[in-house]
C-alpha positions as CSV (number, residue, x, y, z in Angstrom):
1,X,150.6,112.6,128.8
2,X,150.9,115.4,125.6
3,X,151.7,111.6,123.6
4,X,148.2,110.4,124.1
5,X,146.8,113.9,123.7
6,X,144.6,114.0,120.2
7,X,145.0,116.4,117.4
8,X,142.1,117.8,118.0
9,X,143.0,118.4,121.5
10,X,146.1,119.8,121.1
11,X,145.1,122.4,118.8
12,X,142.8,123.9,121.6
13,X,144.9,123.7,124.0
14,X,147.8,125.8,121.7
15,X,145.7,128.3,120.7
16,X,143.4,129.0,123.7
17,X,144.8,130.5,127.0
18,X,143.9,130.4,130.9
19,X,141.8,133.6,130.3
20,X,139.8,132.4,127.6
21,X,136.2,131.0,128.0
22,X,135.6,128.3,125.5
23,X,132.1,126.8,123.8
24,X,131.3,124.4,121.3
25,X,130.7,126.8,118.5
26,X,133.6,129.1,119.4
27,X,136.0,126.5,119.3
28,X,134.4,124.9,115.8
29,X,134.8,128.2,114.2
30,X,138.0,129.7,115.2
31,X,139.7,126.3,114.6
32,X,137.2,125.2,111.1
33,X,136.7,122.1,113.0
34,X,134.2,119.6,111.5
35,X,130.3,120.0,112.8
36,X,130.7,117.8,115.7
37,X,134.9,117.6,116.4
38,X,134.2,120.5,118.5
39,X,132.5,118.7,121.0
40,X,134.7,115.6,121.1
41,X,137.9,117.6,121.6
42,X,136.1,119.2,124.5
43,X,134.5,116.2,126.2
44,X,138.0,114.4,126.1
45,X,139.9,117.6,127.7
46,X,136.9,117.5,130.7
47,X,137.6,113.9,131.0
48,X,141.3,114.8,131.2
49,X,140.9,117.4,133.9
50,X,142.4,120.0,131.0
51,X,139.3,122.5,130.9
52,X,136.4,122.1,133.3
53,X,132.6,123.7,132.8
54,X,132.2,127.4,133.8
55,X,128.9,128.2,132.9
56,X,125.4,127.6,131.4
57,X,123.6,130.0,128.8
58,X,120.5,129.7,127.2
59,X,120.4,131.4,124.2
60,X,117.5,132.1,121.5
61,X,117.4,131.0,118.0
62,X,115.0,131.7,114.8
63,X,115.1,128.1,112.2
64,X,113.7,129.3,108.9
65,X,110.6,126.9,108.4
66,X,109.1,125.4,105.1
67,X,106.9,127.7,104.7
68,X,109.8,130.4,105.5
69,X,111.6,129.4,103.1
70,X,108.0,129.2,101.0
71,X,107.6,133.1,101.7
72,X,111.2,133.6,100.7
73,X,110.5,132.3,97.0
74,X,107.3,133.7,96.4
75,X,107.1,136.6,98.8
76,X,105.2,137.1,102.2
77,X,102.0,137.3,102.6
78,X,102.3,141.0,103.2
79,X,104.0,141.4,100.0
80,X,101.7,139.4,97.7
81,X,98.9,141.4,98.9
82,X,100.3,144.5,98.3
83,X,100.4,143.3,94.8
84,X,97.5,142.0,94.0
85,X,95.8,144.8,95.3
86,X,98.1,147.3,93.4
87,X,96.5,145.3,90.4
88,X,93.1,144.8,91.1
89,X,92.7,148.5,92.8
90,X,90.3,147.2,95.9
91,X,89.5,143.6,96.7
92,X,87.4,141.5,99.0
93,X,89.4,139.9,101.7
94,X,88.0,136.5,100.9
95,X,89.0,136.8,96.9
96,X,92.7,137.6,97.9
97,X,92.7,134.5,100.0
98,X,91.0,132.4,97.0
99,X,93.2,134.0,94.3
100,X,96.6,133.9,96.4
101,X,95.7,130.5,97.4
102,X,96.0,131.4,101.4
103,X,94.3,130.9,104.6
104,X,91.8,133.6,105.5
105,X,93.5,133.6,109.1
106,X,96.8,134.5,107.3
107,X,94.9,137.2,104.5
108,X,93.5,138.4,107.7
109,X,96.8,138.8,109.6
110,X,98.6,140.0,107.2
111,X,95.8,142.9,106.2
112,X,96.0,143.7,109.7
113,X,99.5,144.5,109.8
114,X,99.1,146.5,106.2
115,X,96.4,148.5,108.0
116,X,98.4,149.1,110.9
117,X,101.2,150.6,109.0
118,X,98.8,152.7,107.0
119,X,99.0,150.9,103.8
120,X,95.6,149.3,103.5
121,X,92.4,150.1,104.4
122,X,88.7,148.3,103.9
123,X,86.1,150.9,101.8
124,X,82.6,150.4,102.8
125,X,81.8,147.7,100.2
126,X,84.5,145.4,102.6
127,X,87.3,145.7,99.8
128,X,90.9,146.4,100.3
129,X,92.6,149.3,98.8
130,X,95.7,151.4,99.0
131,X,95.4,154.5,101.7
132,X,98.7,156.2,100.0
133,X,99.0,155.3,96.3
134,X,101.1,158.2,96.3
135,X,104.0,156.4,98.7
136,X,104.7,153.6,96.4
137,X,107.6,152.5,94.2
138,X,107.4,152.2,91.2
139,X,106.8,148.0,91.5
140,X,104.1,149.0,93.9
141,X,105.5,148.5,97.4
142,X,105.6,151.2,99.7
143,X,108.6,153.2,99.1
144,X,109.3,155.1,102.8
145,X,108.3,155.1,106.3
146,X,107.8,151.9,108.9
147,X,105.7,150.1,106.0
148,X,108.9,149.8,103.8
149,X,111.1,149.2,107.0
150,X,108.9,146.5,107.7
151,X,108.7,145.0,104.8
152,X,112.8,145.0,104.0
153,X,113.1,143.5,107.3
154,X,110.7,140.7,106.9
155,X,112.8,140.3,103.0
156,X,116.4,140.5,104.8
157,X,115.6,138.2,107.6
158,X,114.2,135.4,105.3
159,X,117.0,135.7,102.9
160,X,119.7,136.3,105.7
161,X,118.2,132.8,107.2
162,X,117.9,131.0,104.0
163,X,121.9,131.6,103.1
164,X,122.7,129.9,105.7
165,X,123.6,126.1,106.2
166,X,121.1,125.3,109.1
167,X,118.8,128.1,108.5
168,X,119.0,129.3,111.9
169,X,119.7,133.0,112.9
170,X,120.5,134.1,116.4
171,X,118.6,136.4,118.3
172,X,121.6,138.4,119.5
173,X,123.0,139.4,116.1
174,X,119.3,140.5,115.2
175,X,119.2,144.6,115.7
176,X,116.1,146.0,117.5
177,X,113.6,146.5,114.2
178,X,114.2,142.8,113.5
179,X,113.5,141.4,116.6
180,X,110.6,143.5,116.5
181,X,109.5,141.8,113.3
182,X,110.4,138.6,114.2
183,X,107.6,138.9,117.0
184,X,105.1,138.5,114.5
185,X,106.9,135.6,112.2
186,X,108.0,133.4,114.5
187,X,106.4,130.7,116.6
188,X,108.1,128.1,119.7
189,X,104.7,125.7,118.8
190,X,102.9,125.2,115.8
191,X,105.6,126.2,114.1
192,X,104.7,124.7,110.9
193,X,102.4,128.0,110.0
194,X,104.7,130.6,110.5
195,X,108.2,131.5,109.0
196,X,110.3,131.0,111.5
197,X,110.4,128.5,114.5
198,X,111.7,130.0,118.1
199,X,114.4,127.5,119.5
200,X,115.9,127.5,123.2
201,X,119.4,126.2,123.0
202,X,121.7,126.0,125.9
203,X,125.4,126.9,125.5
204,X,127.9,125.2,127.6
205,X,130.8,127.7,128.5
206,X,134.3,125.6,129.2
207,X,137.8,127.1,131.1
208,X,141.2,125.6,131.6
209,X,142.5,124.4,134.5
210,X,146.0,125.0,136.2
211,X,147.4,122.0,134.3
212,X,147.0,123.8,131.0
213,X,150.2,125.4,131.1
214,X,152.4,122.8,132.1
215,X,151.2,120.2,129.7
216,X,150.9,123.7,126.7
217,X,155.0,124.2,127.5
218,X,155.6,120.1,127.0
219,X,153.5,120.2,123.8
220,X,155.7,123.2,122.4
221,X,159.2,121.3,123.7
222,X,157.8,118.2,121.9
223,X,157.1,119.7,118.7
224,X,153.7,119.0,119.0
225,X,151.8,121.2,117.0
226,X,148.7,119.3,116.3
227,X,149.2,119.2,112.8
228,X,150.8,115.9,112.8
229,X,149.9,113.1,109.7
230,X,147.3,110.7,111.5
231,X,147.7,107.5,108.6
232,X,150.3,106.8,106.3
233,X,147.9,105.7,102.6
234,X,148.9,104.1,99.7
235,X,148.3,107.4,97.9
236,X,151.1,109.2,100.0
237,X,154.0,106.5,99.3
238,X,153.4,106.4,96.1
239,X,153.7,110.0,95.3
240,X,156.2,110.4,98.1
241,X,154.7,113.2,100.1
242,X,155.3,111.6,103.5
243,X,158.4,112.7,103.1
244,X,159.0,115.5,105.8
245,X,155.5,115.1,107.2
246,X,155.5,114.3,111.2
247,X,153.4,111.8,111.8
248,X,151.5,111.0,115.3
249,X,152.9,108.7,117.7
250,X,150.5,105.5,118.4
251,X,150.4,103.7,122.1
252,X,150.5,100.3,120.9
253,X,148.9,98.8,124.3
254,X,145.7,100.4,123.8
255,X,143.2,97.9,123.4
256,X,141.4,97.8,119.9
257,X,138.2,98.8,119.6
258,X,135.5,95.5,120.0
259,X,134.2,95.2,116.3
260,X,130.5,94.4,116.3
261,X,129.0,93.0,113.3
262,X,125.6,93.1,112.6
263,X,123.6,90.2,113.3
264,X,119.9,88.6,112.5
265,X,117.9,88.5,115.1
266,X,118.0,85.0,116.6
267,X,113.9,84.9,116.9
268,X,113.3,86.7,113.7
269,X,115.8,84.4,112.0
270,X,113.4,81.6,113.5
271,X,110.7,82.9,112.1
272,X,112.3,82.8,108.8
273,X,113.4,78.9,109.0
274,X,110.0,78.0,109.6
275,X,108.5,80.2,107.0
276,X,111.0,78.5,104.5
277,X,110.4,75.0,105.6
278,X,106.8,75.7,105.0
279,X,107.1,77.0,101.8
280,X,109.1,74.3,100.6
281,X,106.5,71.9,101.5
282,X,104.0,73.8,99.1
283,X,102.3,76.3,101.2
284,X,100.9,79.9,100.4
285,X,101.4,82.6,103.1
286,X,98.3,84.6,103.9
287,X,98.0,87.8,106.3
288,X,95.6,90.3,107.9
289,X,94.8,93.2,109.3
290,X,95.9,92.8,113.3
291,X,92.6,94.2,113.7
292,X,89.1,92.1,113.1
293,X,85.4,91.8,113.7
294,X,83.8,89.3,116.0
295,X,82.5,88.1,113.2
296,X,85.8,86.4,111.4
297,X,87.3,86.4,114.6
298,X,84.6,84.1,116.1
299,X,82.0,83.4,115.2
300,X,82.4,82.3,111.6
301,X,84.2,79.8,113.5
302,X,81.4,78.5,115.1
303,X,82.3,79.6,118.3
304,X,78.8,81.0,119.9
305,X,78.5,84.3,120.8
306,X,77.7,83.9,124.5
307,X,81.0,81.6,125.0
308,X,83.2,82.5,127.7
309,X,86.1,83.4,125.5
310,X,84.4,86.2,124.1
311,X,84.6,88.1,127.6
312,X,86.4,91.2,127.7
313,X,88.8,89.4,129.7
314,X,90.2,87.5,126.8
315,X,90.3,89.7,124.1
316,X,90.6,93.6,123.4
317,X,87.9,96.2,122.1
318,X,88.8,99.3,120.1
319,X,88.0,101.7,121.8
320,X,86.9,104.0,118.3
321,X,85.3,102.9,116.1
322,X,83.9,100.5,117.9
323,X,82.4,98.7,115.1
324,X,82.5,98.2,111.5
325,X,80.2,99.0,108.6
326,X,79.4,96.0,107.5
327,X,80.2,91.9,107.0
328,X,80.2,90.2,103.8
329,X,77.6,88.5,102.2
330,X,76.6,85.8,102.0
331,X,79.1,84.9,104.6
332,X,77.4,86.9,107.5
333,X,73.5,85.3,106.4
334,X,75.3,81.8,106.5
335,X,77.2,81.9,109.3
336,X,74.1,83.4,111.5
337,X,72.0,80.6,110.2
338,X,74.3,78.0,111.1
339,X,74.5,79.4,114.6
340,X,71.0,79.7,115.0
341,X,69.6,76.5,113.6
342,X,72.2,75.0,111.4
343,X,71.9,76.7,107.9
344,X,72.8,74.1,105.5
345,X,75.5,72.3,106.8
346,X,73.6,69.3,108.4
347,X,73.8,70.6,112.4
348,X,71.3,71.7,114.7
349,X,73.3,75.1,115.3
350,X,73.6,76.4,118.7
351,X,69.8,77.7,118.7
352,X,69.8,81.1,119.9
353,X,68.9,84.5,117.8
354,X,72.4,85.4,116.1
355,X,73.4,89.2,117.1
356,X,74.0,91.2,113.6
357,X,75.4,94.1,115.7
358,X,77.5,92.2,118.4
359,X,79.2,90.5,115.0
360,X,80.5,93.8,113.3
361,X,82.2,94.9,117.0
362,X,86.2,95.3,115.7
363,X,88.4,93.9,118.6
364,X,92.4,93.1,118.4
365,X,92.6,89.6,116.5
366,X,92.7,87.1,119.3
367,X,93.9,83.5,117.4
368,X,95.4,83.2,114.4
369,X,92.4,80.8,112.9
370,X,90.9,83.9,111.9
371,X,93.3,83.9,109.0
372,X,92.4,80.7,107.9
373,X,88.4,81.1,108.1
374,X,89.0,84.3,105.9
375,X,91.1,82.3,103.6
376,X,88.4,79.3,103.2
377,X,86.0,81.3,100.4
378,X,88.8,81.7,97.8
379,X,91.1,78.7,98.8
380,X,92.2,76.4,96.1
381,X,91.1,72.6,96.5
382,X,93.5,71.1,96.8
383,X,95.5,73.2,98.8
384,X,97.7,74.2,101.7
385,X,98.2,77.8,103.5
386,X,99.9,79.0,106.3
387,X,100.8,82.3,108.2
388,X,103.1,83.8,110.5
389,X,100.1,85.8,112.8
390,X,100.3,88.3,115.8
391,X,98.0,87.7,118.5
392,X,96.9,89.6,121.4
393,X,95.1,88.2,124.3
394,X,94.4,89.5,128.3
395,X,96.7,87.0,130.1
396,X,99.4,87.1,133.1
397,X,102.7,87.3,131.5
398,X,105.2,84.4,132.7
399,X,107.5,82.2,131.4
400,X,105.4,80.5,129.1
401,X,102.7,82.9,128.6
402,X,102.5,86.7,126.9
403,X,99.7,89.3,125.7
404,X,100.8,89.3,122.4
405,X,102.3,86.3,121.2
406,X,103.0,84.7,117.2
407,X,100.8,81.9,116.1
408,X,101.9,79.8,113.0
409,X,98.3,79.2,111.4
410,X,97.8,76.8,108.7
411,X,95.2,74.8,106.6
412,X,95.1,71.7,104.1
413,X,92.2,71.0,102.0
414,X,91.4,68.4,99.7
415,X,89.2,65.0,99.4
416,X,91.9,63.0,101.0
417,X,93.1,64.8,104.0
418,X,91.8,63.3,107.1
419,X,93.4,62.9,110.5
420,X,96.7,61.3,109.9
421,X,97.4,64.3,107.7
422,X,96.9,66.6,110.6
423,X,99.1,64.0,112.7
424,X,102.3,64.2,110.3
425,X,102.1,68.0,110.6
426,X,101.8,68.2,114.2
427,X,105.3,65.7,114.6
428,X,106.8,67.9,112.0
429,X,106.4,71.3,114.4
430,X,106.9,69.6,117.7
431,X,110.2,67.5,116.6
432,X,111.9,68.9,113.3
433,X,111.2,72.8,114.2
434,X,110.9,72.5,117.5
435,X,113.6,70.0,118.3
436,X,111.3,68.2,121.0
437,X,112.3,64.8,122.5
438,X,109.1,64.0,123.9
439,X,106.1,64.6,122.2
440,X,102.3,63.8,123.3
441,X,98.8,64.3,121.8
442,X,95.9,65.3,123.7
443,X,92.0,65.1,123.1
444,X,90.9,68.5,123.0
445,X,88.2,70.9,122.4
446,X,87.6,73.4,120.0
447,X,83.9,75.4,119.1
448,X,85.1,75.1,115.2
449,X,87.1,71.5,115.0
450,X,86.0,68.3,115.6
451,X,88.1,66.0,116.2
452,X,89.8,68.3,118.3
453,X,93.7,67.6,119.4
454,X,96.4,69.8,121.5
455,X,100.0,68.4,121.4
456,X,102.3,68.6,124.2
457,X,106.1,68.8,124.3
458,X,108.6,68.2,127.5
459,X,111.1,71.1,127.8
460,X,114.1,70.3,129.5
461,X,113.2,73.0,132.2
462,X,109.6,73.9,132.4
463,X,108.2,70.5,131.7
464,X,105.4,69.6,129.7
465,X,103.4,72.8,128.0
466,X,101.0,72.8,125.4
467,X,102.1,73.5,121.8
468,X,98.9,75.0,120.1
469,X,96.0,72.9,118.9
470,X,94.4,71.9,116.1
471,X,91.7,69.5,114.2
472,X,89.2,68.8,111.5
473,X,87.4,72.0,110.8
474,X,83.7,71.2,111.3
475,X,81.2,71.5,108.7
476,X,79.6,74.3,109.9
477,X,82.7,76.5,109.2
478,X,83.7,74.7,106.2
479,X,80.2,74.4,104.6
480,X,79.2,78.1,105.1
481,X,82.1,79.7,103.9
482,X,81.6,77.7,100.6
483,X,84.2,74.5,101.1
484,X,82.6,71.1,101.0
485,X,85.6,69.0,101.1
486,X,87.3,68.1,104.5
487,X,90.1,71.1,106.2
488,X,92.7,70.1,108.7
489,X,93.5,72.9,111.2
490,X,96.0,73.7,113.2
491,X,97.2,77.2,115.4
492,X,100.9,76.6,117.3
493,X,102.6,79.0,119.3
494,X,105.6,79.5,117.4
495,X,107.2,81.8,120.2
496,X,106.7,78.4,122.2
497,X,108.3,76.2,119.4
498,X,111.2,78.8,119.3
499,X,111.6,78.7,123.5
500,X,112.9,75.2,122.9
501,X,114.7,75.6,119.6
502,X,116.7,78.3,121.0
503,X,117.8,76.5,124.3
504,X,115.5,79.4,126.4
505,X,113.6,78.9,129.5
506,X,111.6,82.1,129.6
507,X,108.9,83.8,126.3
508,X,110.3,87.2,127.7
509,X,113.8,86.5,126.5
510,X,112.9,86.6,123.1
511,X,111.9,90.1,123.2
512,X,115.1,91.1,125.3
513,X,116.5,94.7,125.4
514,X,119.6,93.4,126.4
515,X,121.9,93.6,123.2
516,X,124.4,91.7,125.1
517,X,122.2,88.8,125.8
518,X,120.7,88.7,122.1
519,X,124.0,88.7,120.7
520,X,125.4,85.9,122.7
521,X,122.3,84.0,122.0
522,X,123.3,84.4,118.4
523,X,126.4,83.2,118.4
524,X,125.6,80.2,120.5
525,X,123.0,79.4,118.0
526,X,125.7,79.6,114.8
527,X,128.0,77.3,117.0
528,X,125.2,74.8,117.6
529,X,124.3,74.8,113.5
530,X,128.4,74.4,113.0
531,X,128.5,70.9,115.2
């Protein structure tokens, strides 16, 4: 057993005996472990059944804040009073806060502890001034009694706290006059506005068990001292200072430790492919906030304001601010006018009075074609966009269905696209991205396209799901947001493109916790691209 003890462990067990209680920090310190070692060395010996817990502690510490370590620089409060005051003679309270740049809570605390120690005192204009000039030093600060105690306690904790590494000082090496001072310095919350910040810690208090000695004699017959050369470098053979060094013994049967590269995400690497492949065909990327009004969100898509989708079912409200300030112009005057009698784009509208308020109400962006209506008033003609958008939507989460889902939103404009445009896309997404087999279009309807067409695709499991829709924009979208030359549509759900790509069977797998699972589905994809 003393072969497959570690260093670390073996120094422990030399220098510690049955009587001796052990901790974390004692063991660090005695034996100028690394932060951390101690700990190790500790949990391997319990796991062992070397040392077992004794005993709990909870023990109180004082972490010097940023505005400690503030006071330690420029002085305390306490102390910058005293000598502004010293200059000035007599002060308002509100002018020592202005000129020492403070809070008039902290002036006022401070000046309350001054006056308590007999230092300051208010005159009857309000104004602070000394009560004993004659018990200052000669730099102005009181030179005797519990003002100057105070005061070189409040100076020696901060600087006793700043030389250390972590800033903390425990409570039990404070004497009596500095816990006392410490009281009024130190906070457990809102910490941030005092100098020092109270901490709880518990200590964890370790003892050996009876196999300490048997295994301490075998370590001492062995040789072992704990000291032992771990690796042999390059450095050591070529200066030769191996040479007399013992060196640890190594139980070649222990397994290696499992090496675990980092990966890509397989769904975010997904993502990526298609946002290439897009690219590559000629597209520009657009993006929003996740947040929108129900005015791009709706209805400068034509979809009327009394329509079923806009029930609180399907989409969510923010809760504050519930609205925004204000919409565009002249978007917002031409979109109302289309929905109420047609504006200028040749329809009869919807024919009912267009709510002004109801459109500035924010809610969480619902479909990604909000992306593309916003793009529409500064889109080149000719031209092609796209975007990788974050939905959210009130829906019963299953296989094929989530509350928050991706949409891959794109446009094309220009004088010749028409349908069979639309078309070539569509087979693009369902067969080259998706890797569908069987593919179908379906008539479909849409408030803002017309024609309208969903396409299907067969997965090998779930069957036949819809893919996203899509269409001709109409022209009242098009022709009041400015574009009078024809827009083919489309919003597919990418996560639903990527279900089949990746050989899944269930949206929720995509967002798996389980590292395992994500990994293997990784790998299995890098195989599959290999073949």
């Amino acid at each position: 057993m003393v072969k497959n003890l570690h260093p670390l462990e073996v120094k422990i067990i030399r220098r510690y005996g049955m009587s001796d209680e052990l901790s974390i920090e004692k063991v660090e310190a005695d034996l100028n472990f690394k932060s951390g070692n101690g700990n190790q060395a500790l949990s391997w010996l319990v796991s062992k059944g070397i040392v077992q817990e004794s005993r709990r502690e909870t023990r109180v510490f004082y972490e010097l804040t940023p505005l400690g370590l503030q006071w330690k620089e420029q002085g305390s409060p306490e102390e910058r009073i005293i000598e502004l005051v010293r200059i000035k003679q007599s002060l308002r309270l509100p002018d020592i806060a202005q000129t020492l740049k403070l809070d008039n809570k902290d002036v006022g605390s401070a000046f309350g502890a001054l006056s308590k120690l007999g230092v300051l005192a208010l005159n009857e204009r309000k104004e602070a001034l000394f009560v004993l000039p004659s018990a200052l030093s000669e730099n102005g600060r009181p030179a005797r009694g519990d003002a100057a105690d105070y005061l070189a306690t409040i100076r020696g904790l901060l600087n006793r706290a700043a030389a250390t590494d972590s800033g903390l000082l425990a409570e039990q090496d404070l004497s009596e006059l500095e816990k006392k001072a410490m009281v009024g310095i130190a906070k457990k919350r809102g910490a941030s506005a005092s100098a020092f910040r109270v901490l709880e810690r518990e200590i964890v208090y370790f003892a050996f068990t009876g196999v300490r000695d048997p295994i301490a004699v075998a370590l001492e017959q062995a040789g072992i001292t704990g000291e032992e050369t771990g690796a042999l470098t390059q450095e050591m053979l070529a200066d030769g200072s191996w040479q007399g060094k013992t060196f640890r013994a190594y139980n070649v049967n222990v397994p290696p430790t499992r090496l675990v590269p980092g990966r890509t995400n397989p769904y975010a690497k997904f993502l990526e492919d298609v946002k290439d492949k897009l690219v590559s065909l000629g597209f520009e990327e657009f993006d929003g906030p996740l947040v929108e009004t129900e005015f791009w969100n709706s209805d400068a898509l034509f979809m009327p304001q009394f329509h079923s989708a806009r029930d609180i079912h399907d989409v969510y409200h923010i809760a504050e601010p519930t609205h925004a300030r204000a919409i565009d112009e002249p978007w917002l005057s031409a979109v109302a006018a289309a929905h109420q009698n047609g504006g200028n784009t040749g329809s009869r509208g919807w024919n009912y009075a267009f709510d002004r308020d109801f459109t500035r109400r924010l809610i969480l962006r619902s479909q990604g074609t909000v992306m593309s209506a916003k793009t529409l008033p500064h889109a080149k003609i000719p031209g092609k966009y796209f975007g990788m958008l974050r939905c959210f939507r009130y829906d019963r989460v299953d296989a094929t269905h989530l509350s928050d889902f991706y949409q891959t939103e794109g446009i094309v404009l220009g004088e010749e696209v028409n349908l069979r445009t639309l078309l070539g896309f569509l087979e693009m997404f369902a067969v080259e991205v998706a890797g569908a087999k069987e593919v179908k279009y379906v008539p479909g309807y849409f408030p803002f396209t017309e024609p309208s067409i969903e396409v299907h695709i067969k997965h090998p499991v779930l069957g036949w799901f819809e893919l996203g829709g899509s269409g001709i924009f109409r022209p009242e979208v098009t022709a009041s947001l400015g574009v009078d030359v024809p827009v083919a549509a489309w919003g597919i759900g990418i996560d639903r493109m990527a279900l089949m790509a990746l050989g899944l069977n269930d949206l929720r797998e995509l967002f798996s916790y389980d590292i395992e699972r994500v990994r293997l589905r990784r790998t299995q994809e890098q195989r599959q691209s290999t073949l």
